[in-house]
VOBA-1610 file (N, C-alpha, C; in pm, whole numbers, padded with zeros to 5 digits, always signed):
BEGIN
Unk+00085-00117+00000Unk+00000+00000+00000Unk+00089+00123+00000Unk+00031+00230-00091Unk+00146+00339-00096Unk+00016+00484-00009Unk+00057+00538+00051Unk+00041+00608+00125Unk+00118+00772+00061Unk-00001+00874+00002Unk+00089+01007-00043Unk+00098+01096+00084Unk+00226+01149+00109Unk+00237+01264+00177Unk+00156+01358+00201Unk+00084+01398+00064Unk+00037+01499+00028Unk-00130+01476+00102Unk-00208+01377+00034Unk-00301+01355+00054Unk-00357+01302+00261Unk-00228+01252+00321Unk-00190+01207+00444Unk-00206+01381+00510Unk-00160+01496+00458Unk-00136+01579+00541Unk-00284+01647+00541Unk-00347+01671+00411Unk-00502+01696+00377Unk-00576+01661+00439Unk-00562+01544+00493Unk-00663+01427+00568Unk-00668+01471+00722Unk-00568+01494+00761Unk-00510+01534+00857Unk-00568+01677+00925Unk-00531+01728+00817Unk-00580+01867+00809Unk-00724+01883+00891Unk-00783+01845+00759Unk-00978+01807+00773Unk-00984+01738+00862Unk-00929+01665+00944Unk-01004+01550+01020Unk-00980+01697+01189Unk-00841+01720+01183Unk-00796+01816+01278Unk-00904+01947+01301Unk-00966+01997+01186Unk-01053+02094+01175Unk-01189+02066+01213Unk-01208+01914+01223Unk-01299+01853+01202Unk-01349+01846+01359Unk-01249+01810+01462Unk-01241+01788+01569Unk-01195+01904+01661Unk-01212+02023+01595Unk-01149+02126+01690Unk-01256+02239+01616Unk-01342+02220+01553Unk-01450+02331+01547Unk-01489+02442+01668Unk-01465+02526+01628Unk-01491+02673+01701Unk-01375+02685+01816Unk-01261+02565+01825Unk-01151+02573+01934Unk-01085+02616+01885Unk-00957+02675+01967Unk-00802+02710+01929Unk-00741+02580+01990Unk-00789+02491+02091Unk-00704+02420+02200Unk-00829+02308+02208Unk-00766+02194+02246Unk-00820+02107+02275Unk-00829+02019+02364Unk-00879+01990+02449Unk-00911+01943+02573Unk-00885+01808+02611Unk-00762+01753+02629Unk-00788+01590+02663Unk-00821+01523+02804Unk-00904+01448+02804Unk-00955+01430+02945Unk-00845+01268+02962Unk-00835+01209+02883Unk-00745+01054+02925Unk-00640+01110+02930Unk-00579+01027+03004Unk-00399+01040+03013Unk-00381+00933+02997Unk-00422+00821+03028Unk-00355+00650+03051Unk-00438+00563+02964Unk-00348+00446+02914Unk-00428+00405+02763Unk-00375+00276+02770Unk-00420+00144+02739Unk-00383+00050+02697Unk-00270+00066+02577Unk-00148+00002+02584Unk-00108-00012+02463Unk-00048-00140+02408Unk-00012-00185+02271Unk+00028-00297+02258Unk+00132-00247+02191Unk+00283-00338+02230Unk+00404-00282+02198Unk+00398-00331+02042Unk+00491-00261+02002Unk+00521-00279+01867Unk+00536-00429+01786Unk+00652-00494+01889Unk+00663-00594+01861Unk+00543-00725+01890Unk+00498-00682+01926Unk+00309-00764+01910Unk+00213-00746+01812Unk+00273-00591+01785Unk+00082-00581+01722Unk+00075-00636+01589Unk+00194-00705+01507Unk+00168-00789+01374Unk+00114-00937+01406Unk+00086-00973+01573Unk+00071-01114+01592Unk-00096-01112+01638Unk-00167-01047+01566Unk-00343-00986+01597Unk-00416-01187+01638Unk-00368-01274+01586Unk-00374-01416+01644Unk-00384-01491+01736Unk-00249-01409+01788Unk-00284-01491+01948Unk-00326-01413+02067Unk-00395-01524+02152Unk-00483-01527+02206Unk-00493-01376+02311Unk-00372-01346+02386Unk-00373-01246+02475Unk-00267-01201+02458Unk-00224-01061+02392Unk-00105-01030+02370Unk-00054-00924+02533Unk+00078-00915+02556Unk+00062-00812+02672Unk+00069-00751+02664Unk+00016-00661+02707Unk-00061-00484+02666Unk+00038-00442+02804Unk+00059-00307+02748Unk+00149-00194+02848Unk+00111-00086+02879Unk+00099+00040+02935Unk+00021+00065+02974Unk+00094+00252+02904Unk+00009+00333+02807Unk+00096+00409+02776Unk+00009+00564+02875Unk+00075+00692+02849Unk+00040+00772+02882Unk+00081+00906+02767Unk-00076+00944+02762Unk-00054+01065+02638Unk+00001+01207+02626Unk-00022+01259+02806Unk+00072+01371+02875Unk+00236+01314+02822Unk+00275+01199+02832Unk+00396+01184+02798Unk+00430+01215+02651Unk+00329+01127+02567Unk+00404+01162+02426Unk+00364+01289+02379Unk+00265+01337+02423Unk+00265+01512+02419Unk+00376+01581+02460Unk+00415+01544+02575Unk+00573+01633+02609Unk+00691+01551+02525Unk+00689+01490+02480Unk+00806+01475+02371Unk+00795+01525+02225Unk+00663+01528+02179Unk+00629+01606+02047Unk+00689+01759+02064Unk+00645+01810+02218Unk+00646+01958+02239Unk+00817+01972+02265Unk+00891+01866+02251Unk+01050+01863+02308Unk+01093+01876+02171Unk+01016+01850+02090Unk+01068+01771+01915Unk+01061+01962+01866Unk+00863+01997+01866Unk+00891+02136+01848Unk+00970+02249+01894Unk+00999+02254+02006Unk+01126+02329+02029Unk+01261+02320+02035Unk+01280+02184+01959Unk+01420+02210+01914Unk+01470+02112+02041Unk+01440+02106+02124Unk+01536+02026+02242Unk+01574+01871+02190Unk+01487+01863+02110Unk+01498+01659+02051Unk+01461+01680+01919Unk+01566+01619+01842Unk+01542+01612+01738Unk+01424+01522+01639Unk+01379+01549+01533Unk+01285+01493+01488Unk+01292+01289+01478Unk+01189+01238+01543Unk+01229+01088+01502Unk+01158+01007+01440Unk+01168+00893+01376Unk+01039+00845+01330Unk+00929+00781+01460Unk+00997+00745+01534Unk+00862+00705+01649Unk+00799+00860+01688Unk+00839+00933+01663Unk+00764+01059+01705Unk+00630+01055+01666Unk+00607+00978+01514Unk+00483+00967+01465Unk+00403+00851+01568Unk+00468+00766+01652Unk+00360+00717+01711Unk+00354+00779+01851Unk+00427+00883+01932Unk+00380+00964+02010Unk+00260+01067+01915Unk+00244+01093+01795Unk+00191+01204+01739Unk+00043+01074+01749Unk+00103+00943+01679Unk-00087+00888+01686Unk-00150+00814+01843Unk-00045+00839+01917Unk-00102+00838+02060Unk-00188+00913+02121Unk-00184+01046+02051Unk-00281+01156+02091Unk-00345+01194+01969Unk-00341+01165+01898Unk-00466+01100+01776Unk-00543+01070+01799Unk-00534+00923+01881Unk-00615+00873+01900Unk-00710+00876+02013Unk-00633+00932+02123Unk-00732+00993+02232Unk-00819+01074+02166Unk-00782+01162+02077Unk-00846+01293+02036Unk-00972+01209+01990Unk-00911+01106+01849Unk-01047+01079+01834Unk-01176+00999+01944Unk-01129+00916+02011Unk-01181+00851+02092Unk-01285+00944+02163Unk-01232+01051+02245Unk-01319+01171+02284Unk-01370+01210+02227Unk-01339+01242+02093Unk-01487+01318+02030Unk-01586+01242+01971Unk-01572+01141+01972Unk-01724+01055+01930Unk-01802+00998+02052Unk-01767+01066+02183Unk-01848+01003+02289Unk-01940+01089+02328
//
């Protein structure tokens, strides 16, 4: 599957606009989240994988370490970035 930059950031865009109507800021009420480590989540099969336990205040303060320059850009940054993605979305459809 090829995935465009272009169309990824659009989506993004709209979905962001989508979920922040009439806000500047957005409100997260979870901090603590089930997570399944990396090295599990291609094994969707078996029976009970072990889940860890993540927190979204955290990968928020490393995104905000990335924007100011203190840490440089990484590729896991994108899964601190869909850690609070996904809270975001989770909250707004309840």
């Amino acid at each position: 599957m090829l995935v465009s930059k272009q169309e990824l950031k659009k989506i993004f865009d709209d979905l962001l606009e989508h979920a922040s109507v009439g806000r500047e800021n957005l409100e997260i009420e979870t901090d603590y989240y089930w997570s399944v480590p990396a090295a599990l989540r291609d094994k969707v099969y078996d029976d009970s994988p072990e889940l860890t336990i993540g927190q979204v205040s955290e990968s928020w303060e490393n995104l905000r370490e990335i924007l100011r320059g203190e840490s440089d850009p990484i590729g896991y940054g994108l899964v601190w970035l869909g850690d609070v993605l996904h809270v975001i979305g989770d909250e707004s459809i309840g």
